[in-house]
C-alpha positions in Angstrom: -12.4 31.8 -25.2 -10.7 30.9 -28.3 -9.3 27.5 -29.1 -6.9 25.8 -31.1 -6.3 22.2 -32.4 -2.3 21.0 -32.0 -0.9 18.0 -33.6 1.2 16.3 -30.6 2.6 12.9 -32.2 1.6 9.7 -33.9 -0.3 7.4 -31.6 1.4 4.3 -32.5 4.6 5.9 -30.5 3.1 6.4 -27.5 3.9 3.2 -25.3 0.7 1.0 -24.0 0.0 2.3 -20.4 2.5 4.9 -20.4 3.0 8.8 -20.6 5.0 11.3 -22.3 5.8 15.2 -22.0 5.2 17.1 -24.6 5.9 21.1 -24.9 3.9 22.7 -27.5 3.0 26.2 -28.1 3.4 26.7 -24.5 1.7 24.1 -23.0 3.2 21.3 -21.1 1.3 18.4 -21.6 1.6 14.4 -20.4 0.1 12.6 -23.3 -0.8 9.7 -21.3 -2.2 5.7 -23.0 -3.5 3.4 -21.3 -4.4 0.3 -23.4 -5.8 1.9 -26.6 -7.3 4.6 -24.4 -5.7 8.5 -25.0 -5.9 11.1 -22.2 -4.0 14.1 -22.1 -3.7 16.5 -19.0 -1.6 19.1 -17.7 1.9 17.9 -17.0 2.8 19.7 -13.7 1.9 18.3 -10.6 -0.6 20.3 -8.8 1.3 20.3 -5.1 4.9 21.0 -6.8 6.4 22.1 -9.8 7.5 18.7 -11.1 6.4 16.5 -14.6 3.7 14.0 -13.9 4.5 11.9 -17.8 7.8 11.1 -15.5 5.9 9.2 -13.2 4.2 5.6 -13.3 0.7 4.9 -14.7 -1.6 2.9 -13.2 -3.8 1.6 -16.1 -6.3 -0.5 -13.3 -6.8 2.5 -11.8 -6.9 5.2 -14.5 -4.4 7.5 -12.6 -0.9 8.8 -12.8 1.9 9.0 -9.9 3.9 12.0 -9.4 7.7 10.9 -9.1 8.3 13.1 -6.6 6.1 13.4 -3.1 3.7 10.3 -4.7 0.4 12.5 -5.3 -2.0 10.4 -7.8 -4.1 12.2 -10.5 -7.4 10.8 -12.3 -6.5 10.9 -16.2 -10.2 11.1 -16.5 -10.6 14.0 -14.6 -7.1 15.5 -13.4 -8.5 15.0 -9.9 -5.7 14.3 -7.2 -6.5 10.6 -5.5 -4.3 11.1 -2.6 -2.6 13.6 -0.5 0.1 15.5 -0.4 -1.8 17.5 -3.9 -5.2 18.9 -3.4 -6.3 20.9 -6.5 -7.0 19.1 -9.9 -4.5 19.3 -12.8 -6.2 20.4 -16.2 -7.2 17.8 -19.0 -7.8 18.5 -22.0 -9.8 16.8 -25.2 -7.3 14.7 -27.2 -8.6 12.5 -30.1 -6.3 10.5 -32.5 -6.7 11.7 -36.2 -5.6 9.8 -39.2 -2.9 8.2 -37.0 -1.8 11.7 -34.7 -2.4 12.7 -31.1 -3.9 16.1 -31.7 -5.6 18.2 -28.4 -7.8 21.0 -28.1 -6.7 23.8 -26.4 -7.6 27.6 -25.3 -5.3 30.1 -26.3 -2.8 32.4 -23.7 -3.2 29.5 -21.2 -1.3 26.3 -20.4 
């Protein structure tokens, strides 16, 4: 598979232990930061089509809340932590450069 390297969004605009959607290329992405920490992941919730950067992070825990039925997700591994979502979201490797967010993604997926 090919990949490709996107420039998301200067890290200093991302809010400590928070999350943000981004659309790029189509991919929909929550760039998530916890601390000084960057994790990026696929920003639909595995149990229903809703945005998980809308939904609280939990920086003890290292996981993300979906607003609306309250399924958890691992930012470390896009594993759900609790029910009603079974199946893992995708994450993605994310690395700050030179001051930007930038991910690596494959091509003709989201």
């Amino acid at each position: 598979m090919t990949t490709t390297t996107l420039r998301l969004m200067p890290f200093d605009e991302l809010g400590v232990d928070s999350a943000v959607k981004v659309e790029i290329e189509g991919h929909r992405l929550a760039v998530i930061r916890i601390g000084d920490d960057l994790y990026v992941i696929g920003d639909e919730c595995s149990h229903a089509d809703f945005s998980l950067a809308e939904g609280e992070v939990d920086a003890d825990e290292h996981t993300i809340e979906c607003w609306k039925h309250g399924s958890t997700f691992s930012v470390l591994d896009g594993a759900p932590t609790c029910l009603p979502a079974t199946k893992p979201v995708p994450t993605y490797d994310a690395q700050v450069v030179d001051g930007v967010v930038t991910v690596t993604v494959e091509q003709g997926t989201s």
